[in-house]
N, C-alpha and C positions, 0 to 999 in steps of 0.2 A: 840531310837530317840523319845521324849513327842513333842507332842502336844505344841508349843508357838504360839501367834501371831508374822509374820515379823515384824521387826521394820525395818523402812528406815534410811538409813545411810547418815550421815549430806551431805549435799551438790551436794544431787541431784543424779540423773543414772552415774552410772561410770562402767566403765570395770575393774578397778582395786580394791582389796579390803585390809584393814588392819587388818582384824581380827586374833587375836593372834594365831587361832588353825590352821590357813592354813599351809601347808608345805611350806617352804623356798625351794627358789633357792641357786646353789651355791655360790652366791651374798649375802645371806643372807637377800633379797627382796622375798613379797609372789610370790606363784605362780602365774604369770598371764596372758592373752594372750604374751604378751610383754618377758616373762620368764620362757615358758611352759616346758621347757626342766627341770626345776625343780620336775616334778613330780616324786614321787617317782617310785621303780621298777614296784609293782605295786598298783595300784590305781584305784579307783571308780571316775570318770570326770560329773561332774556333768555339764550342759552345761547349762547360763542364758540367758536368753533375757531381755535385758535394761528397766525399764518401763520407763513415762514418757516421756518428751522431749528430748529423746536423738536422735542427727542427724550429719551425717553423721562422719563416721567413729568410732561411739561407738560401733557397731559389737558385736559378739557373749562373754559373758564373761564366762569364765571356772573356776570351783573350783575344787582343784583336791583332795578327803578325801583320806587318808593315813591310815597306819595301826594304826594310833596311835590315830589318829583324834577323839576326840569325834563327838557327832551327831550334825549335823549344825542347829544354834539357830537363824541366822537371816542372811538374804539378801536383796538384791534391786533387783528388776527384779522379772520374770518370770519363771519358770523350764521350759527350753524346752525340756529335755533330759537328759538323762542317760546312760552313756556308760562303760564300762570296758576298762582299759587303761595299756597295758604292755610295758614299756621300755626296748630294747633289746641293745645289744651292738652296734656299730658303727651309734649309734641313730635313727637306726628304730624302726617305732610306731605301735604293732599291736591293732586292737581293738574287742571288745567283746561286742557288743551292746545287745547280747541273754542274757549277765548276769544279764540283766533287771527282768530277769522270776526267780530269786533268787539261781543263780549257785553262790557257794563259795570256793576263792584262799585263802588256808592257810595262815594267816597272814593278812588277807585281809579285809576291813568295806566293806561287801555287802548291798549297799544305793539302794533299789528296787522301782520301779517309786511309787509302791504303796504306800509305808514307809514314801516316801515324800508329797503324797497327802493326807494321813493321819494328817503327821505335817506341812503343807500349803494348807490347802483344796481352801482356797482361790485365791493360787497364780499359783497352779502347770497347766501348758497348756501343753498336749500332743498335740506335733505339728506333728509325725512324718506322721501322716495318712491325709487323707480328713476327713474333718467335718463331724460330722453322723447325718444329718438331718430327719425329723420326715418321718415315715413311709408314704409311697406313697398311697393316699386315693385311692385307686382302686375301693373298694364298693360303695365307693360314685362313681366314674364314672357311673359303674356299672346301678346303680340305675335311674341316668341322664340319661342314654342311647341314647349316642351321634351315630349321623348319621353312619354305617355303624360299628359299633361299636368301631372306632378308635377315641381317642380324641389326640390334638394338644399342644406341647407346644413349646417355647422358653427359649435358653437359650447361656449362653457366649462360645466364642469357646473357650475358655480356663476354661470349667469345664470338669470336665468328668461324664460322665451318667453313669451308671453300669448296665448290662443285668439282675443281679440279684441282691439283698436287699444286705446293703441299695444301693438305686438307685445314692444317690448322688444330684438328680438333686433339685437344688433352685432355679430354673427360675420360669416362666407362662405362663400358660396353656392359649391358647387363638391362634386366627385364624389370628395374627397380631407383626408385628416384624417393630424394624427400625436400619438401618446399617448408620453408619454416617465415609464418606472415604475422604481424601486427594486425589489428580489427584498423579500421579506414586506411588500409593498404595494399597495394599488389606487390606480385612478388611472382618470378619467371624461373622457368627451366627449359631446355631447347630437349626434346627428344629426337635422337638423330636416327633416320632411317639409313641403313648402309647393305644396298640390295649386292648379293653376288652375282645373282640372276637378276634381267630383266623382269619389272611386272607390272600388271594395267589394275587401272581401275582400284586407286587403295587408298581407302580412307580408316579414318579413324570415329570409333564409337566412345563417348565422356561418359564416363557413368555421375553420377550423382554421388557425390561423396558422401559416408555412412562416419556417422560417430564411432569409436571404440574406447568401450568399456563405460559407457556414456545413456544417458536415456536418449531413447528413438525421435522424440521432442525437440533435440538442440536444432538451432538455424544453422546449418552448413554453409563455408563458402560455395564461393561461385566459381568457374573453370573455364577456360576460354581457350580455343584451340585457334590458330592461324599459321599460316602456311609462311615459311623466309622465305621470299623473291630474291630477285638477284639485278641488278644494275649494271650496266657496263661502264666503266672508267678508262676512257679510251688514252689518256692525259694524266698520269699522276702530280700531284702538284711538287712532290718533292724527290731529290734524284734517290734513286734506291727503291720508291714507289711502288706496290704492286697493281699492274694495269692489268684488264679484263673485268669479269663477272665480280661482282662486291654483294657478297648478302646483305640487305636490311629492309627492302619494303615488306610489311605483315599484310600478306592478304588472304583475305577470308580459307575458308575450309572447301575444297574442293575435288572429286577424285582426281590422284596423282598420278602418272606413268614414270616408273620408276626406271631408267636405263642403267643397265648394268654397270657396277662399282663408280657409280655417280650418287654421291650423299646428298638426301634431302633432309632439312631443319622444320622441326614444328615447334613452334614458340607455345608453352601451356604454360597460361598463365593466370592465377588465382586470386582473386578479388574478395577478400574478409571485409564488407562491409563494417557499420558500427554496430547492428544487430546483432551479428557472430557471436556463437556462445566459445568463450574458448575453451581447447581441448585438442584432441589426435581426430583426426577423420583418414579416412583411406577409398580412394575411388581407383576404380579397375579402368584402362583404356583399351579395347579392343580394337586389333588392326585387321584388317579386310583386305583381301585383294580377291577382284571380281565376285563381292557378296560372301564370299567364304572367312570365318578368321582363320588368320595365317599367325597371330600372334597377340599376349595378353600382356599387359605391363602394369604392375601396381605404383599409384603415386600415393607417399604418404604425405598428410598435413597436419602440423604441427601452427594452433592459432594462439597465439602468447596471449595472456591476459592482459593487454596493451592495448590502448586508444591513441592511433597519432591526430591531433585534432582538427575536426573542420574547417578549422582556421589557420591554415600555418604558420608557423614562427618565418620562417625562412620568405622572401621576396620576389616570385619571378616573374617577369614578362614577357612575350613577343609581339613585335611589329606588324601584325596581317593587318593591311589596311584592306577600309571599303572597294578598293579593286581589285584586291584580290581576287573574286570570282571570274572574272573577263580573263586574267595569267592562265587561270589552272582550267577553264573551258573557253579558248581563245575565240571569237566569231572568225576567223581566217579560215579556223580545221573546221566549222560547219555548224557551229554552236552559237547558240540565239544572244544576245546582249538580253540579262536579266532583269527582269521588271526590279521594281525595289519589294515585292512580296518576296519574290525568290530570293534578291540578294538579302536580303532579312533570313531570309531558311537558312540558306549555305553559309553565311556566315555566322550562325548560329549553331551552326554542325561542326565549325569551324572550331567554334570555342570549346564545343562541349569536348571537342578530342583534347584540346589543348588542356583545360582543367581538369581532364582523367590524367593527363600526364605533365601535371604542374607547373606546365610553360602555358597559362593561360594567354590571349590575342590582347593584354587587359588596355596597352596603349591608344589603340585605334576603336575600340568597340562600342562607346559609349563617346565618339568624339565627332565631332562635324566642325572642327578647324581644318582649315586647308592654307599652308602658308609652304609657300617654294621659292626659289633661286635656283635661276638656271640659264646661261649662257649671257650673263649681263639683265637679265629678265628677271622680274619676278614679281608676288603678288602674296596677298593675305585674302581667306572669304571664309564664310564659314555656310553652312547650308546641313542637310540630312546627314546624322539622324538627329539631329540637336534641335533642328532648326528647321523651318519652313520658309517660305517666299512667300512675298503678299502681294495684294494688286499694285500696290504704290513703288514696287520693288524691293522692300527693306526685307528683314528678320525678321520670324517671332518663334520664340522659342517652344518648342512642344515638350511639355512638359511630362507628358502620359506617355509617348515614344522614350524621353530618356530613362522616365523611370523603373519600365518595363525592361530596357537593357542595366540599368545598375543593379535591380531584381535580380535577373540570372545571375551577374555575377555574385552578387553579396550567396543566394542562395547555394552556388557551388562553392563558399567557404573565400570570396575573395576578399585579401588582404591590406588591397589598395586599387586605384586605377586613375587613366592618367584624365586629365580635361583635353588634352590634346597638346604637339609638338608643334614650337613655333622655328620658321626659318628665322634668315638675320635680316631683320626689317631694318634693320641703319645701313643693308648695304648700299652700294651706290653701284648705278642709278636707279637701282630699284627702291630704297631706302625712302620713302615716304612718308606724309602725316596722317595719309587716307590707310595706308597700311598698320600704322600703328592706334590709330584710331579704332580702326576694326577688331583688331586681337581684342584691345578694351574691353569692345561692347559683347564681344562673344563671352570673355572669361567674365565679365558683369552677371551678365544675363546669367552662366550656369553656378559662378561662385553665390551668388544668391541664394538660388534652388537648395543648393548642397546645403548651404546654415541650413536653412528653413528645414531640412531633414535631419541634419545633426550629421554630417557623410563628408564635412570638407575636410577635415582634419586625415581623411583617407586618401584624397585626392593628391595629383602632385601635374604642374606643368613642366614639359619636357624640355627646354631652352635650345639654345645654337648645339646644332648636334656636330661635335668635333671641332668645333670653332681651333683656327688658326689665324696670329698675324691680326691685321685687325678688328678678326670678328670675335677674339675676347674679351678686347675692350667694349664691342655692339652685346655680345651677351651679358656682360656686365649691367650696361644700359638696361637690357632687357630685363632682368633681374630688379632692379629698381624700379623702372615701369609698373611692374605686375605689382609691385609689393607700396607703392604710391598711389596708381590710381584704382586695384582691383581691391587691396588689401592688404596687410600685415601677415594677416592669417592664410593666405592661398600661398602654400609650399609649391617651391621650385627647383627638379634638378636638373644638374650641368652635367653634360658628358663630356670627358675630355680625355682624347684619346692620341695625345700627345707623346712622346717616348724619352724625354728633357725633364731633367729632377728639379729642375723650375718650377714644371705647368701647375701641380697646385696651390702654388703660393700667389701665381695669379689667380685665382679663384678665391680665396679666403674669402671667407665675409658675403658671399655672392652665391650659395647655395643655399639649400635645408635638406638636401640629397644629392652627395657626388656618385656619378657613373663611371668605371675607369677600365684598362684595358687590361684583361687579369695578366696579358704577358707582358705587361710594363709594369706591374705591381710595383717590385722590387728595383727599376730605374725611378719610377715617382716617390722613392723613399717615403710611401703612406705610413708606415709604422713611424716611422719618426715624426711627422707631422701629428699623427691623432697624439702622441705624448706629448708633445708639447702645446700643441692647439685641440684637447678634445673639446670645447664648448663650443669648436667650427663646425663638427662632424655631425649630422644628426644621423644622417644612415649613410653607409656605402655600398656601393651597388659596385660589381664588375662584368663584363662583356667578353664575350668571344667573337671575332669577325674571321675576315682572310686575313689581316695583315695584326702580328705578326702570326709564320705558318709554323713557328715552333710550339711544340708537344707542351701542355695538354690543348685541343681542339677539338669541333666535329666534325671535321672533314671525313668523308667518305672512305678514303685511305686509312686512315689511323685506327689503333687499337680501340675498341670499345673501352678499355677499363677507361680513357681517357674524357667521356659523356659520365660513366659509374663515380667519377672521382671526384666531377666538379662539387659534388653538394658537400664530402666531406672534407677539402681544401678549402670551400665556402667556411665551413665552421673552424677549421686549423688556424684562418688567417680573420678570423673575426669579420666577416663580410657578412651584410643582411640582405643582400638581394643579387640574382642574377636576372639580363636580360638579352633575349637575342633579337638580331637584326629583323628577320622574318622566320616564316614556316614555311613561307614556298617561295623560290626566285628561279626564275627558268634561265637566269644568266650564266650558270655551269653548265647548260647543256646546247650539244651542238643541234639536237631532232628531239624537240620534247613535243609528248603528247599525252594526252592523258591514257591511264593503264586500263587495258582491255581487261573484259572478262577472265579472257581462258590467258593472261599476258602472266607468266610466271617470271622470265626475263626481259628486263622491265629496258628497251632498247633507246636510251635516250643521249648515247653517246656524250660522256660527262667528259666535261675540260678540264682543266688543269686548276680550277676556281674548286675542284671536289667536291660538290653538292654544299659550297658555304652559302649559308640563307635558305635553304630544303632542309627540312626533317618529315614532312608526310608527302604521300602519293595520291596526286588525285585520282577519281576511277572517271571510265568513259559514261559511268550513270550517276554520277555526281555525288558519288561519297571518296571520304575522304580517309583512307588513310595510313597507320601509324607506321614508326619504322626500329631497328632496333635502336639508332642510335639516340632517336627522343625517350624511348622506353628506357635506357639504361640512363638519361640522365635523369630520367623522374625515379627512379631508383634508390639516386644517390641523393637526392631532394626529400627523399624519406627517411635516407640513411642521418641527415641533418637533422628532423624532426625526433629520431630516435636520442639524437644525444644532446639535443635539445630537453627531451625528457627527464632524462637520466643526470643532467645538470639542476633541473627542480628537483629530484628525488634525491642526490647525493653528489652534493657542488665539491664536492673536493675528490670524485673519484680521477685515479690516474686515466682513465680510458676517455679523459674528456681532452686528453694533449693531442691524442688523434693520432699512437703508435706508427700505422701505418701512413701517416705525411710525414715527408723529411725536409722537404721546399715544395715552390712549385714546379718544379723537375723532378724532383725526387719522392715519387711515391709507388706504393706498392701494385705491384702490375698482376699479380698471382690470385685469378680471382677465388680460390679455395680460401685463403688468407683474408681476403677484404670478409667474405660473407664467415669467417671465422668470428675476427673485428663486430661484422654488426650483430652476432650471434652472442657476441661476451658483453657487449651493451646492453641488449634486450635481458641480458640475464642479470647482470647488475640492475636494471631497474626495479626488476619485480624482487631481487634483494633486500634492496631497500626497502623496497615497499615491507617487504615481511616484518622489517625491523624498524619499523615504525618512521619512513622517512617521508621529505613532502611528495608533493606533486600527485 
């Protein structure tokens, strides 16, 4: 591969390209998102990001070199990436993102991230990591020698700090911060301790935020202090990864021991209820070390005259099923199998963290289907909490159990929630008439209840999840099932998380909510499909899992902007709902346990899977919880809500194109910028408002 300068190809960022040397699809078109199934067996994937003004839906562009391929001479875009790319039979994709570090497949052009910055020193951006910013001036602190020997800084809740070099941190240093929130919103600042001197014993004192200029009478937010944890990542999933210490479990407030020029994070974070009167408030935080203060920090707040509402526009779910509680307090490590009073508590503590942080549990919570395949096995039944067992063996529905859990959620502002997910009852030999017969009587039995409240029209069944090969013609089936013998009216969505610009043209007609993989967005060519078939589309939903591991994700590794971003790439690319796999999966970790009291380094030796399926931390007393990267994505779930508003109040402003998204690669990573973005939102609403606009 020499040395050329890029040259840009006429007509501006495109995701598509025509250069002669790319490998064909069976089409005899290059390869391209749109036709990726073209690549050859195997291949070096080289991954672009758009320059320019590309906006929305110009997304991620792939070149895929072949064996044949000479050395690539010219692009548009960016190098984000480098990955190894093996096609196996019945079109699964494995990938080899280590063959970065110069592993070679016979047959095979090994293109090494290096090889490329060599022949685009100008263009190549290794995105996979955080930023490496300039070493942390410690001797200059040092030399200052600030009060007590601790000095102060600031910075976004969606950076991350690191215990050791590089530290990460791009905020400033200073005795002074300001948080600016919506009324039914939070909103985070990390206050970073950065000790020169060792010191024991230091916590921090909240004062009670005070109005200014304001009567002594306004309701003040609320202010919440918790401590970053830190996880070990013994396995990063991607090569160039950083392994070791990862901050992001929030746990509680506790006195700290500070080791010298070792930075600890406090997440404060401020909860403007709907009561909030808006206006400035300012609360003082006193820092202690050994009972004495060592230091004063004023936080100001600024509460916009803004309601995001109880009810959110936006759609999210997570998967924590009914066994949940046994994962997260195992009986192996010494802990009792829960009655069903407790698993009632815990998974009720469960939710309530999830609906502060807008990934409510809403699939599993109110559901007592039970349908699996597994190893040629499987079965359908359904039982608690929906459901009880009688003497004679059957069902009966309990009606007061489920309505007491549809209660909580409607009460915490929920949107939707599911009747329960079915496996694929036509498969064989599990595939039955006992099996399908059953789903029947359960979705019978609760789609009744729902009319008689007027709540089905909220409800959705979750079909063949992922179906491949013959099980989307069984979801299909399933599909027609529900909607023949349960109802016309009981909505059903299909997840399909296929990576083939086919997969949802077999689904047509056989949804009323599609689920899709947001990093195949732009392979399922969805924008073309809702234009020409929107009367298919009732809502679309997108997912993030492990596969694929390219950016945006919540793996543990990855930048937080990439949790802050999903809500407003949710709204760039016209999407009404996100859902995750689960909250908690002990399958990334090699010694998981639940976290101790005084456990600030949370030792759970995480694998190369990144904490995909975990966003909370159990405790050893059986609370639950949060972490930064569920907090920054309920952030950006708000960020949604924001221009969501500002679209009622002034539907034609520019700020609704969503400046800072350029694909789903390409978006703004500078988090000074994003909370600029959501700060010139907020302020065009109450614009309008002045000027007589709706909403």
């Amino acid at each position: 591969m020499t040395g050329v300068a890029p040259e840009p190809i006429e007509g501006g960022p495109s995701s598509s390209y025509s250069a002669p040397w790319l490998p064909t699809s069976r089409n005899g078109e290059p390869a391209t998102p749109d036709n990726a199934a073209g690549d050859p067996p195997e291949a070096t994937r080289v991954r672009v990001r758009p320059t320019g003004a590309a906006r929305r839906g110009a997304g991620r562009c792939r070149l895929s070199l072949g064996p044949t391929a000479p050395g690539m001479t010219r692009f548009n875009g960016v190098i984000e990436r480098v990955e190894r790319v093996r096609n196996e039979a019945g079109g699964t994709r494995r990938t080899c993102s280590r063959a970065l570090d110069g592993g070679r497949r016979p047959g095979a052009v090994c293109v090494t991230l290096a090889a490329l910055t060599a022949a685009f020193p100008a263009c190549v951006a290794d995105r996979r990591t955080d930023p490496v910013p300039a070493a942390f001036p410690w001797d200059s602190l040092a030399r200052a020698g600030p009060p007590a020997g601790l000095a102060i800084g600031f910075t976004s809740s969606f950076e991350k700090v690191f215990s050791r070099p590089p530290l990460g941190f791009t905020g400033v240093l200073g005795d002074s911060a300001e948080l600016l929130v919506a009324r039914n919103e939070r909103e985070s600042v990390q206050l970073v301790l950065f000790p020169v001197t060792g010191l024991e014993g230091v916590t921090v004192d909240v004062g009670d935020p005070k109005p200014i200029g304001a009567s002594a009478v306004a309701v003040p937010p609320r202010i919440e202090l918790r401590v970053v944890g830190e996880v070990d990542l013994l396995h990063p999933r991607t090569a160039g990864g950083r392994a070791g210490w990862h901050p992001d479990p929030l746990l509680p407030g506790r006195p700290l021991r500070l080791e010298p020029r070792v930075p600890r994070s406090l997440l404060v974070t401020v909860h403007a209820d709907e009561g909030v009167d808006p206006g400035r408030y300012r609360s003082t935080l006193t820092l202690r070390a050994g009972g004495d203060a060592v230091a004063r920090v004023t936080l100001s707040i600024g509460v916009w005259d803004i309601t995001l509402p109880h009810v959110p526009r936006f759609k999210t779910a997570s998967f924590a099923d009914w066994g949940v509680p046994e994962r997260m307090w195992p009986p192996d490590q010494g802990y009792t199998v829960p009655s069903d009073a407790e698993r009632m508590r815990w998974m009720l503590e469960l939710a309530e963290l999830g609906f502060e942080n807008r990934l409510p549990p809403t699939v599993y919570l109110a559901s007592g289907l039970r349908s699996w395949n597994r190893r040629g096995d499987g079965g359908t039944d359904y039982g608690y909490p929906t459901h009880d067992r009688t003497a004679d063996g059957g069902r009966a529905f309990n009606a007061a159990r489920t309505d007491s859990l549809l209660d909580f959620m409607l009460e915490r502002g929920a949107n939707h929630f599911f009747l329960g997910t079915t496996a694929d009852i036509y498969r064989p030999p599990a595939g039955t008439d006992e099996r399908r017969e059953r789903l029947i009587a359960y979705l019978s039995d609760y789609a009744a209840h729902l009319r008689s409240r007027g709540l089905l029209d909220m409800a959705l069944v979750y079909d063949v999840d992922e179906p491949w090969g013959d099980a989307v013609e069984h979801a299909r089936e399933t599909y027609t099932l529900i909607k023949r013998r349960v109802g016309p009216d009981v909505r059903v969505m299909q997840n399909t998380n296929q990576n083939t610009p086919g997969a949802i043209s077999r689904f047509l007609g056989f949804f009323d909510a599609l689920d899709i993989n947001l990093g195949f967005h732009d392979v399922l060519e969805l924008d073309r499909y809702r234009l020409h078939r929107p009367d298919a589309f009732g809502e679309v939903w997108w997912n993030l899992n492990l596969w694929p591991d390219a950016r945006p994700n919540l793996f543990l590794e990855y930048p937080l902007i990439d949790a802050r971003m999903i809500g407003p790439l949710s709204w760039a690319f016209g999407i009404d709902g996100f859902e995750y796999w689960q909250l908690f999966s002990s399958s990334s970790m090699g010694r998981y346990h639940p976290v101790a009291a005084d456990e600030l380094r949370v030792r759970w030796e995480v694998n190369d899977r990144s904490l995909d399926g975990t966003l909370v931390y159990p405790g050893a007393d059986h609370r639950v919880f949060s972490s930064l990267r569920l907090e920054s994505l309920r952030d950006g779930f708000e960020d949604y809500e924001l221009l969501a508003l500002l679209e009622a109040t002034d539907p034609g402003n520019a700020l609704l194109t969503v400046p800072i998204v350029g694909g789903l690669a390409d978006y703004e990573e500078d988090p000074a910028r994003v909370l600029a973005f959501r700060r010139r939102v907020a302020e065009a609403i109450l614009a309008a408002r002045r000027s007589g606009g709706g909403g």
